[in-house]
C-alpha positions in Angstrom: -71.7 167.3 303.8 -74.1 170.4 302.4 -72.7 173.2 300.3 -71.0 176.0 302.4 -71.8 179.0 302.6 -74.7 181.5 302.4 -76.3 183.0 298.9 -75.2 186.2 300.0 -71.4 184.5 300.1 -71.8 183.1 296.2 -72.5 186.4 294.6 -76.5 186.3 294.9 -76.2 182.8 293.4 -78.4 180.0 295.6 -76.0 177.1 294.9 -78.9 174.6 296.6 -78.1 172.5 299.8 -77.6 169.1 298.1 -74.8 166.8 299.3 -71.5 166.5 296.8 -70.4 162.7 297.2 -67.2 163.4 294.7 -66.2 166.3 292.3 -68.2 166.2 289.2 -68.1 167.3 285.5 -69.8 170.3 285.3 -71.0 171.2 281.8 -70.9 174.6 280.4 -74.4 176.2 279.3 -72.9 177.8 275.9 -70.0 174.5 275.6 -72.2 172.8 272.5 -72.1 176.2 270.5 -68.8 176.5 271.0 -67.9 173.2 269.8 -70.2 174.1 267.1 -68.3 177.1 266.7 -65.4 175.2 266.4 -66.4 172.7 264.0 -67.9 175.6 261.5 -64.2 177.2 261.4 -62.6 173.9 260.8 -64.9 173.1 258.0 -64.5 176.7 256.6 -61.1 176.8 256.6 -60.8 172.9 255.2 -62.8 174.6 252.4 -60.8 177.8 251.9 -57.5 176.2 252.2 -58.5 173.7 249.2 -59.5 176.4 246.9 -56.6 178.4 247.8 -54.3 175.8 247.4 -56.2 175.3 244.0 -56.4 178.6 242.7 -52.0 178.8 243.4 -51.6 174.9 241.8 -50.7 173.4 245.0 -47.2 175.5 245.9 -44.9 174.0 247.9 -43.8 176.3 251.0 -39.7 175.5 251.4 -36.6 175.2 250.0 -33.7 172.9 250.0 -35.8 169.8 249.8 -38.2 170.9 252.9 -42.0 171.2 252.4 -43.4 173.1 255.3 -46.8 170.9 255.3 -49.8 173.3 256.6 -50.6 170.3 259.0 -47.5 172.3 260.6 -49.6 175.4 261.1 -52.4 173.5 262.2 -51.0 172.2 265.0 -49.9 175.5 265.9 -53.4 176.7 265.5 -54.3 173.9 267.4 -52.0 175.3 270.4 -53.0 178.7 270.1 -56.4 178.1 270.7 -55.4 175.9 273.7 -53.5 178.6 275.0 -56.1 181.3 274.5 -58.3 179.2 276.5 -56.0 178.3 279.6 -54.5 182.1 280.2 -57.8 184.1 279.4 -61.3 184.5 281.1 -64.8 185.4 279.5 -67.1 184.1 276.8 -65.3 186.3 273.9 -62.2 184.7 274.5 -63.4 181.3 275.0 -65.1 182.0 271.4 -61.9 183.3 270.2 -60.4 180.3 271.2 -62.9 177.9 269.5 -62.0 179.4 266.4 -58.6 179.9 266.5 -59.2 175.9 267.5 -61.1 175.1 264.5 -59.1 176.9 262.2 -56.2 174.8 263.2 -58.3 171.4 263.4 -59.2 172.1 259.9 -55.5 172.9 258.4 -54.5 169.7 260.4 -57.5 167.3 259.1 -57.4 168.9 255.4 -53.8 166.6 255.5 -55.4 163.4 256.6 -55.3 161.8 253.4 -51.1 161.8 253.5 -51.0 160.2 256.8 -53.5 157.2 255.4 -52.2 156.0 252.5 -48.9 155.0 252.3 -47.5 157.5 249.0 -49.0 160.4 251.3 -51.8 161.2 248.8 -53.6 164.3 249.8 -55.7 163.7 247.1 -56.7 160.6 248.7 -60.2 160.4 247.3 -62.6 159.1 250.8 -60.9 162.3 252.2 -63.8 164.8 251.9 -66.1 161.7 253.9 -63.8 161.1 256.3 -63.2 165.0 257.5 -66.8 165.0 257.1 -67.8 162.0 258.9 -65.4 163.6 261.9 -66.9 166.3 261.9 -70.6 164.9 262.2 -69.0 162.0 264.9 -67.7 165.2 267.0 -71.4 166.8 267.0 -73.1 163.7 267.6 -70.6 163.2 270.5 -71.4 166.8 272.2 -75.8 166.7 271.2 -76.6 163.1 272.0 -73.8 162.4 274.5 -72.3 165.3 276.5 -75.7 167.5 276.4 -77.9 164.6 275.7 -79.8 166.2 278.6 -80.9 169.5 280.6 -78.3 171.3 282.8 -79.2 169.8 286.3 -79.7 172.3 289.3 -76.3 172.6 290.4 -75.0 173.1 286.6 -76.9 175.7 285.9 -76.0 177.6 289.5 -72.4 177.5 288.6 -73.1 179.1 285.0 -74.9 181.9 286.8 -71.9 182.1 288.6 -69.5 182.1 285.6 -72.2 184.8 284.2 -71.9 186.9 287.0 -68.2 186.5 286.9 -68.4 187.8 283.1 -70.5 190.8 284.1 -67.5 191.7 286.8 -65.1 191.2 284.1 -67.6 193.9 281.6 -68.0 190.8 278.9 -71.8 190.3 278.0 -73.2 187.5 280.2 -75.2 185.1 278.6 -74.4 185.8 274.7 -75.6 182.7 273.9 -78.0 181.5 276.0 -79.8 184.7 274.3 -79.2 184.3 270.2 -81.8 181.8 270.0 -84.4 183.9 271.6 -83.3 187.0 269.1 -84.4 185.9 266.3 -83.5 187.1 262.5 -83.3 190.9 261.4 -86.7 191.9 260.5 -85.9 192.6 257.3 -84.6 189.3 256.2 -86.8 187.6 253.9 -86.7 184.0 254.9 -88.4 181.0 252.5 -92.3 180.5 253.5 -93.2 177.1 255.1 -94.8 175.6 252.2 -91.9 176.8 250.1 -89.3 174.9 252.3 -91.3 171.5 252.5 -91.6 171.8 248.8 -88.0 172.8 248.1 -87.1 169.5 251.0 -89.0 167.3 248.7 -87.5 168.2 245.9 -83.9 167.6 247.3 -84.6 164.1 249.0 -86.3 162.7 245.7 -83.3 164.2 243.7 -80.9 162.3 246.4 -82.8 158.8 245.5 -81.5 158.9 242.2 -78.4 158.0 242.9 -78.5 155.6 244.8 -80.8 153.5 242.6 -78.7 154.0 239.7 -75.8 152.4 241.6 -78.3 149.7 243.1 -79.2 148.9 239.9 -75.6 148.4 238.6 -74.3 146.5 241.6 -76.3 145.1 244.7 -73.7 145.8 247.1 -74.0 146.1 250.6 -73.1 150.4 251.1 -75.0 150.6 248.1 -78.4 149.1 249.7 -78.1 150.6 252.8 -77.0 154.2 250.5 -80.6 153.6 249.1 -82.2 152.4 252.2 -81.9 155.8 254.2 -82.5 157.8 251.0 -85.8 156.1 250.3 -86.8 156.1 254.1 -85.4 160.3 253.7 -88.1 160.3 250.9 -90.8 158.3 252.9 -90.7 160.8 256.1 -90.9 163.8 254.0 -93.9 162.3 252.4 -95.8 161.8 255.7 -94.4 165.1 256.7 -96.0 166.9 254.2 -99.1 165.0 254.1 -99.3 165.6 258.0 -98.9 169.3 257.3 -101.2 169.5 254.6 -103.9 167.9 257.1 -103.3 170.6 259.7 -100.8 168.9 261.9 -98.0 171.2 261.6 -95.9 170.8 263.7 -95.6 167.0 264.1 -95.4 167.7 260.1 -92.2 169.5 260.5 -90.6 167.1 263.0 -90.8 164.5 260.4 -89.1 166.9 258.1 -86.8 167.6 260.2 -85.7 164.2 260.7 -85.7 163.2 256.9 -82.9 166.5 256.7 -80.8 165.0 259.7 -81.2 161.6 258.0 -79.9 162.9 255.4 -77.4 164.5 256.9 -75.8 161.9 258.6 -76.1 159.2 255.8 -76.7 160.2 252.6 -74.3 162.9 252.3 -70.9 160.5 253.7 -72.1 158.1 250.5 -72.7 161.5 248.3 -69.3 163.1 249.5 -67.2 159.3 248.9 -69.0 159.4 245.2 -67.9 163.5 244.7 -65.8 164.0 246.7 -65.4 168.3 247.6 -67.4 169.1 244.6 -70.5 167.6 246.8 -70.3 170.0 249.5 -72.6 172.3 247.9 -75.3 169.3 248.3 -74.3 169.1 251.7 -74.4 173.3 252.4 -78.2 173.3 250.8 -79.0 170.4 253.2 -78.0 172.2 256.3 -79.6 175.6 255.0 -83.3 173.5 254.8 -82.3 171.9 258.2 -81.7 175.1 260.0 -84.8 177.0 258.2 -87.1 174.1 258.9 -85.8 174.2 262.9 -86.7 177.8 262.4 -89.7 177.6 261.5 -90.2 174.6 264.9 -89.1 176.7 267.0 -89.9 180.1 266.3 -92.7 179.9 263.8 -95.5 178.5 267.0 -98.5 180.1 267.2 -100.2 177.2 267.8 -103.7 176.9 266.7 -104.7 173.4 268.2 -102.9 170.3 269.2 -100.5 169.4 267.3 -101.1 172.6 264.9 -98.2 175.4 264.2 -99.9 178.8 262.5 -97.6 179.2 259.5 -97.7 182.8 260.0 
């Protein structure tokens, strides 16, 4: 049965004539920021909460023999972002609520280590890998698998709805689908190309250490496949720069940028079960090169052949 009504009736909006067999999921264009959103807070606040609670030498909140846990708060983070979501409209709110959300998350999973090991250790060594490795699962969940592709037709007509609907409402339409496209303050000195790829090598042959050193001292199974993605983390950056170097730029950077999510997603759980928090430093320089190589894919194309990105 086609879509009723005219485009007049939907707000200027052609929804398209196309038959609905059964009610669908209907993604949201700005939902995988959000969650981003969301995920930044959490870490953030896993972060803040550990050197606060450092700084103070672990306090205990309570008296009488109750501990108020800040798992407690959490989870009323947790519902306070819910709720913010459910009773309110508009793309401020719904980025409220993400990190109102993600603070909670993060005072929630910063406690995961008591509720795995059986004398409720918080210092429960794996823990920085584990929130970590949730953390990556959750974004690999929402790229690869909830947005894997492009907003069909009709997905996109229903956020031009919801857009509209903001503009009614006097919130600024579209907030997101614009930032990428706004680019940096002009007077922001970002790192150069060659200055990244150099600074990218550096990191993944510093990251190959490690591994090897542990390699050497015990063949073990997480300890080959530890080395494994750092050596193949060093190998692509290699090509990388070699294809830069011999004009293609842009395939160049892709490599790169692979290498950096590689690394990302491999290297750094074995780094982070080895340190622990104090190797989240490792892991803030990694997303740093990430985002400025992605940068430099996506804004930095004046393209100058097949294949070639003008460095500018």
């Amino acid at each position: 049965m086609p879509v009723a009504g005219t485009v007049a009736e939907h707000g200027g909006v052609d929804i398209g004539h196309t038959p609905v067999a059964r009610p669908a999921l209907i993604r949201s264009a700005a939902g995988a920021e959000r969650v981003e959103l969301f995920l930044v807070s959490a870490v953030l606040c896993v972060g803040v909460t550990r050197a606060v609670l450092a700084a103070a030498d672990y306090p205990e909140v309570g008296s009488g023999g109750l501990h108020v846990a800040h798992v407690l708060w959490g989870g009323l983070g947790m519902l306070a972002g819910q709720l913010v979501s459910l009773l309110f409209l508009g793309p401020r709110v719904a980025r409220l609520a993400a990190v109102v959300g993600g603070v909670g998350f993060g005072l929630f999973i910063d406690e995961v280590g008591k509720f795995l090991t059986a004398d409720n250790n918080y210092f429960y060594e794996p823990v920085a890998a584990i929130i970590y490795g949730t953390v990556v699962l959750v974004w690999l969940v929402v790229r690869l698998g909830v947005h894997r592709r492009p907003l069909s037709e009709r997905e996109n007509a229903v956020n031009r709805l919801h857009a509209r609907a903001d503009l009614v409402a006097g919130a600024p339409a579209r907030w997101f689908a614009r930032l990428p496209r706004e680019g940096l303050p002009t007077g922001l000195a970002l790192p150069s190309a060659p200055t990244v790829l150099t600074a990218t090598a550096l990191f993944v042959v510093f990251a190959l250490g490690r591994p090897l050193v542990l390699l050497a001292r015990e063949p073990a199974t997480a300890h080959q496949v530890h080395a494994a993605a750092a050596a193949t983390c060093v190998l692509l950056t290699a090509v990388g720069l070699a294809w830069w170097r011999a004009g293609l730029r842009r395939g160049g950077l892709r490599l790169v940028a692979a290498a950096l999510v590689l690394h990302l997603l491999v290297v750094q759980v074995f780094w982070l079960l080895d340190h622990e928090f104090a190797g989240f430093p490792l892991v803030l320089v990694n997303l740093l090169l990430l985002l400025r190589v992605r940068t430099l894919l996506g804004g930095g194309s004046r393209t100058t052949g097949p294949g070639r990105v003008d460095p500018g």
